[in-house]
C-alpha positions in Angstrom: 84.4 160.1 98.6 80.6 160.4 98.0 78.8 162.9 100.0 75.0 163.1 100.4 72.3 165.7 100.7 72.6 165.9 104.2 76.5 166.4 104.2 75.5 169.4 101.3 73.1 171.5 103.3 74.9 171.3 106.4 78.2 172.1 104.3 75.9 175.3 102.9 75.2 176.4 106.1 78.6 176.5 107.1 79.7 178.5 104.8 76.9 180.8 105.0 75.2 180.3 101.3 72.0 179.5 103.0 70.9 179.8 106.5 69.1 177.3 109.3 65.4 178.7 108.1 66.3 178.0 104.7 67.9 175.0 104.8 64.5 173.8 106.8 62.3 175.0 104.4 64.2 173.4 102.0 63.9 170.0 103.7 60.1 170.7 103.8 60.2 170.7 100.3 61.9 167.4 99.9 59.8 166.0 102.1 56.5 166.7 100.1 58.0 165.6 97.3 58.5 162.1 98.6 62.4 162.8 99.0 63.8 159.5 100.7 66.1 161.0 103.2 66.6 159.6 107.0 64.0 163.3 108.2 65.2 162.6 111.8 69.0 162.8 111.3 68.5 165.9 108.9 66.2 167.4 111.9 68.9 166.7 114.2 71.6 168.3 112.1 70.1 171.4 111.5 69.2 171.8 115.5 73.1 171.2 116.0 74.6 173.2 113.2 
């Protein structure tokens, strides 16, 4: 079973190696590195996690 980034951060979070700030900020930093991810599902996953 392959997982993706999404599925690894939110994983993180729920086992409290990183928290919600973190986990955003880290998504910031994909994102201005031109990191193809689908930004509105990650968005959404870190508001419900």
């Amino acid at each position: 079973m392959a997982q993706g980034t999404l599925w690894v951060v939110e994983q993180m979070i729920r086992q409290n190696l990183i928290n919600i700030k973190q986990a955003s900020e880290a998504y910031q930093r994909m994102k201005e590195c031109t990191r193809r991810l689908p930004w509105s599902l990650a968005e959404t996953t870190l508001e419900s996690t």
